[in-house]
C-alpha positions in Angstrom: -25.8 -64.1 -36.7 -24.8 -64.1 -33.4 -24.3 -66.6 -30.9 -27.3 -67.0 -27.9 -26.5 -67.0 -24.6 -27.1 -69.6 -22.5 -26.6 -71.0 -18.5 -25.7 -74.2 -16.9 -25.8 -76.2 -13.7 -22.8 -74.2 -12.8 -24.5 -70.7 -13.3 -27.0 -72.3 -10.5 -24.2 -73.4 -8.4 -22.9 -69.7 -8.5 -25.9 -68.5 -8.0 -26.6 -70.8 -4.9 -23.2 -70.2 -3.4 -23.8 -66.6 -2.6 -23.0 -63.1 -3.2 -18.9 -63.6 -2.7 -19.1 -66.0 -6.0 -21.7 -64.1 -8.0 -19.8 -60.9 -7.2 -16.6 -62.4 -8.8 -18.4 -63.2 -12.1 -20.3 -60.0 -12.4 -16.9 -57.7 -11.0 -14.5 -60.2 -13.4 -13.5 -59.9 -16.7 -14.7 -62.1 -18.4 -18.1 -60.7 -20.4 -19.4 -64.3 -21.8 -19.5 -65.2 -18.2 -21.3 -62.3 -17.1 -24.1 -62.7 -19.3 -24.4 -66.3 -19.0 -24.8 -65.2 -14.8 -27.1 -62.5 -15.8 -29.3 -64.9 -17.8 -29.5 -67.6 -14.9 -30.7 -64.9 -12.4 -33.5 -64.6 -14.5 -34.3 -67.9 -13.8 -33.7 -67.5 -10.0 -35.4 -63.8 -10.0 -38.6 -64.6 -11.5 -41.2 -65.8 -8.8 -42.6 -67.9 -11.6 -40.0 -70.7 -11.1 -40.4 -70.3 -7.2 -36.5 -70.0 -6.4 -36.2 -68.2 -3.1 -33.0 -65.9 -3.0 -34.7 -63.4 -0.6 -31.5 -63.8 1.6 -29.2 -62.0 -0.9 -32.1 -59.8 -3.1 -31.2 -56.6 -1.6 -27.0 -57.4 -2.0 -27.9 -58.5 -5.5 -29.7 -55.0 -6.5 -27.2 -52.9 -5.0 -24.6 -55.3 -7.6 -26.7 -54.7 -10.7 -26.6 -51.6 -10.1 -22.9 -51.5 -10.0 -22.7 -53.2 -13.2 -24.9 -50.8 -14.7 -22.5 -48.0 -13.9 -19.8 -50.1 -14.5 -17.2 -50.4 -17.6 -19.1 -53.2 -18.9 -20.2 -54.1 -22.3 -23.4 -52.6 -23.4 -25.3 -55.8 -23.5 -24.0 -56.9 -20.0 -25.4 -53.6 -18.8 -28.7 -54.1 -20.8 -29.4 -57.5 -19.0 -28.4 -55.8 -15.7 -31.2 -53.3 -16.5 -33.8 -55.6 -17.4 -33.3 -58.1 -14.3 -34.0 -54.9 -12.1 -36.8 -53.6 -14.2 -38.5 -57.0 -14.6 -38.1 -58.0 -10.7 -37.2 -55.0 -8.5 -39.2 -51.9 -7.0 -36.1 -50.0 -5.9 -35.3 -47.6 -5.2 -32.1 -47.0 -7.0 -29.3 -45.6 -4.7 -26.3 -46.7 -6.9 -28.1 -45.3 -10.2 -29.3 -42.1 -9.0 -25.8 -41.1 -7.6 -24.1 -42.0 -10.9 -26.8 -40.4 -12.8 -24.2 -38.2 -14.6 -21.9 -41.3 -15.6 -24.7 -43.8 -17.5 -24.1 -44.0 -21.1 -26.9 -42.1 -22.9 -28.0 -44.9 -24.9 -29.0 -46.5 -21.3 -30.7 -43.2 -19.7 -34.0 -43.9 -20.6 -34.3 -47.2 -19.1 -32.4 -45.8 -16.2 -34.8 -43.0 -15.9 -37.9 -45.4 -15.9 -36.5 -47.6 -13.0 -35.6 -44.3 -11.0 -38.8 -43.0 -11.3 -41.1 -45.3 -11.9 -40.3 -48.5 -10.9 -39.9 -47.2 -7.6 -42.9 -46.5 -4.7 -44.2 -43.2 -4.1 -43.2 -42.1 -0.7 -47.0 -40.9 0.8 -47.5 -37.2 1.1 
């Protein structure tokens, strides 16, 4: 059985300190900490708990990105996937010019944010 992730007040305080701390966790080493992070932007991405990070939302994309072309741990770039699938509209800069370097295993899911989670340009 494995062990569930969870966050704490000091995922938040990452979190509310900005895009310098939360890029040190997600560019670091250490993969518990990542995915703890990960799961605590869940918290502050979904508009249901009414946390406002609008000042860092476009920074923050552009980093899950990264960590989805990363040398991360598969699950780490799973959860990367899902935060930008579950509250982003792209588009995808960082994935589509590292199309050629995402594991296979994640392609489909990469695919489906490239092209579909993000708005039609009009004709």
């Amino acid at each position: 059985m494995e062990p569930y992730t969870t966050y704490s007040d000091d995922e938040k305080a990452i979190v509310r300190s900005g895009m310098p701390a939360i890029r040190a966790v997600l560019c670091g080493t250490d993969t518990e900490a990542k995915k703890r992070l990960l799961f605590c932007l869940d918290w502050f991405m979904d508009p249901y708990f009414g946390q406002d990070i609008s000042a860092i939302s476009d920074e923050l994309e552009l980093l899950l990105q990264s960590v989805i072309v990363s040398d991360n741990s598969m699950d780490v770039r799973e959860d990367a996937i899902q935060l930008l699938t579950d509250y982003t509209w792209g588009p995808y800069p960082v994935l589509a010019a590292h199309l050629d370097e995402i594991d296979e295993r994640l392609l489909p899911d990469v695919r489906y944010l490239i092209h579909e989670c993000t708005p039609k340009q009009p004709e």
